[in-house]
C-alpha positions, 0 to 999 in steps of 0.5 A: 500500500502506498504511503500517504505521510502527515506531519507538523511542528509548532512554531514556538520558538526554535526548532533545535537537533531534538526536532531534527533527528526526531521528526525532520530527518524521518520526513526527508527519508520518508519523502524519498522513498518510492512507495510513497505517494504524498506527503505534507508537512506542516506548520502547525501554527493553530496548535501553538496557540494552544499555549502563550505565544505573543502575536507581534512576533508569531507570523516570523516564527511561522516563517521561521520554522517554515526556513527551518523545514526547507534549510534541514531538506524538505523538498517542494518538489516532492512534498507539501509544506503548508501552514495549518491555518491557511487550509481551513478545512483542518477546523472544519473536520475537527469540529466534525470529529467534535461531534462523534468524540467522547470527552472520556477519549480526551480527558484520559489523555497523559499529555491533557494533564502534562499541559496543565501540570506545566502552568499549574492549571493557570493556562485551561481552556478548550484547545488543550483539551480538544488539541488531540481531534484537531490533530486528528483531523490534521492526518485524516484529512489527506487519508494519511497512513502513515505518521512519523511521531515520537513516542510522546504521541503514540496515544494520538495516534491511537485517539486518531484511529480511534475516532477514524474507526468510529467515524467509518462505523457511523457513516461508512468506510471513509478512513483507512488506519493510521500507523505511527513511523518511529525512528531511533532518534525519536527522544532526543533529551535535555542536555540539562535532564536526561529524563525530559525531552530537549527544550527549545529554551536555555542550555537544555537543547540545542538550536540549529541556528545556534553558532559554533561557540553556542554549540561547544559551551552548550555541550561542554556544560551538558551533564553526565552520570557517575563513573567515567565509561563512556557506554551505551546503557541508557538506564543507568546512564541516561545522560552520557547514553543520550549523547551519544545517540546523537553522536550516532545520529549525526556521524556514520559511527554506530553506537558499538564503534563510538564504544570502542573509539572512547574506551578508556577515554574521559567525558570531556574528550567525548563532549570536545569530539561530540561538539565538533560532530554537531557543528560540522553537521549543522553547518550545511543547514546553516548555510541553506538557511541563510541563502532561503533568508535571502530569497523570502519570496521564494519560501512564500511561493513555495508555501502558498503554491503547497497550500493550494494543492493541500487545499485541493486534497482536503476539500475532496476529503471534507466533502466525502465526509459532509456528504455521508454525514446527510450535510 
C-alpha cells in the first residue's frame, strides 16, 4: 500500500537537533522513498496557540520554522509544506470529529494533564483539551497512513484511529488506519535532564541556528552520570547514553564503534569530539538557511503554491465526509 505521510511542528520558538533527528530527518527519508505517494508537512501554527505565544512576533516564527523545514531538506518538489491555518478545512473536520468524540477519549489523555501540570492549571481552556481531534483531523484529512511521531504521541495516534474507526462505523468506510513511523532518534533529551525531552529554551537543547561557540559551551556544560565509561546503557546512564545517540545520529559511527573509539577515554574528550560532530553537521543547514533568508519570496511561493494543492486534497476529503454525514 502506498504511503500517504502527515506531519507538523509548532512554531514556538526554535526548532533545535531534538526536532531534527526526531521528526525532520524521518520526513526527508520518508519523502524519498518510492512507495510513497504524498506527503505534507506542516506548520502547525493553530496548535501553538494552544499555549502563550505573543502575536507581534508569531507570523516570523511561522516563517521561521517554515526556513527551518526547507534549510534541514524538505523538498517542494516532492512534498507539501503548508501552514495549518491557511487550509481551513483542518477546523472544519475537527469540529466534525467534535461531534462523534467522547470527552472520556480526551480527558484520559497523559499529555491533557502534562499541559496543565506545566502552568499549574493557570493556562485551561478548550484547545488543550480538544488539541488531540484537531490533530486528528490534521492526518485524516489527506487519508494519511502513515505518521512519523515520537513516542510522546503514540496515544494520538491511537485517539486518531480511534475516532477514524468510529467515524467509518457511523457513516461508512471513509478512513483507512493510521500507523505511527518511529525512528531511533525519536527522544532526543535535555542536555540539562536526561529524563525530559530537549527544550527549545536555555542550555537544555540545542538550536540549529545556534553558532559554533553556542554549540561547544552548550555541550561542554551538558551533564553526565557517575563513573567515567563512556557506554551505551541508557538506564543507568541516561545522560552520557543520550549523547551519544546523537553522536550516532549525526556521524556514520554506530553506537558499538563510538564504544570502542572512547574506551578508556574521559567525558570531556567525548563532549570536545561530540561538539565538533554537531557543528560540522549543522553547518550545511546553516548555510541553506541563510541563502532561503535571502530569497523570502521564494519560501512564500513555495508555501502558498503547497497550500493550494493541500487545499485541493482536503476539500475532496471534507466533502466525502459532509456528504455521508446527510450535510
Amino acid at each position: 500500500m502506498p504511503n500517504k505521510i502527515f506531519s507538523g511542528i509548532r512554531p514556538s520558538g526554535k526548532l533545535h537537533l531534538g526536532n531534527y533527528l526526531g521528526a525532520i530527518k524521518n520526513w526527508i527519508e520518508l519523502q524519498d522513498k518510492p512507495d510513497t505517494e504524498r506527503a505534507v508537512f506542516a506548520v502547525v501554527d493553530y496548535h501553538g496557540i494552544t499555549t502563550p505565544f505573543d502575536p507581534k512576533t508569531y507570523h516570523q516564527q511561522i516563517m521561521d520554522t517554515a526556513l527551518d523545514f526547507l534549510a534541514a531538506g524538505i523538498d517542494p518538489k516532492k512534498s507539501l509544506l503548508i501552514r495549518q491555518s491557511k487550509v481551513p478545512e483542518h477546523t472544519e473536520l475537527a469540529w466534525i470529529f467534535n461531534t462523534i468524540t467522547p470527552v472520556s477519549w480526551l480527558d484520559r489523555l497523559p499529555t491533557y494533564k502534562e499541559k496543565l501540570g506545566e502552568t499549574g492549571g493557570r493556562y485551561n481552556h478548550m484547545g488543550i483539551l480538544d488539541y488531540p481531534i484537531l490533530m486528528a483531523a490534521d492526518i485524516l484529512l489527506y487519508k494519511s497512513n502513515l505518521v512519523p511521531v515520537g513516542e510522546d504521541q503514540l496515544p494520538h495516534i491511537d485517539l486518531t484511529n480511534e475516532v477514524a474507526k468510529k467515524f467509518n462505523s457511523m457513516f461508512g468506510q471513509t478512513f483507512e488506519p493510521v500507523k505511527p513511523y518511529l525512528a531511533m532518534g525519536t527522544r532526543i533529551m535535555s542536555l540539562q535532564d536526561p529524563i525530559k525531552k530537549m527544550s527549545k529554551t536555555g542550555d537544555e537543547g540545542i538550536a540549529l541556528s545556534d553558532n559554533p561557540d553556542e554549540i561547544r559551551e552548550k555541550i561542554k556544560k551538558a551533564v553526565t552520570d557517575s563513573g567515567k565509561e563512556i557506554v551505551f546503557d541508557p538506564d543507568k546512564k541516561p545522560a552520557i547514553s543520550n549523547l551519544m545517540t546523537v553522536y550516532h545520529l549525526l556521524s556514520q559511527n554506530s553506537v558499538k564503534e563510538i564504544e570502542k573509539k572512547y574506551g578508556g577515554k574521559n567525558y570531556s574528550e567525548f563532549k570536545n569530539d561530540l561538539a565538533e560532530v554537531v557543528v560540522n553537521f549543522l553547518k550545511p543547514f546553516q548555510e541553506k538557511r541563510k541563502e532561503l533568508e535571502s530569497d523570502l519570496t521564494y519560501v512564500e511561493d513555495v508555501l502558498m503554491e503547497s497550500e493550494e494543492k493541500a487545499r485541493i486534497i482536503a476539500s475532496s476529503t471534507l466533502t466525502e465526509v459532509k456528504q455521508k454525514m446527510g450535510l
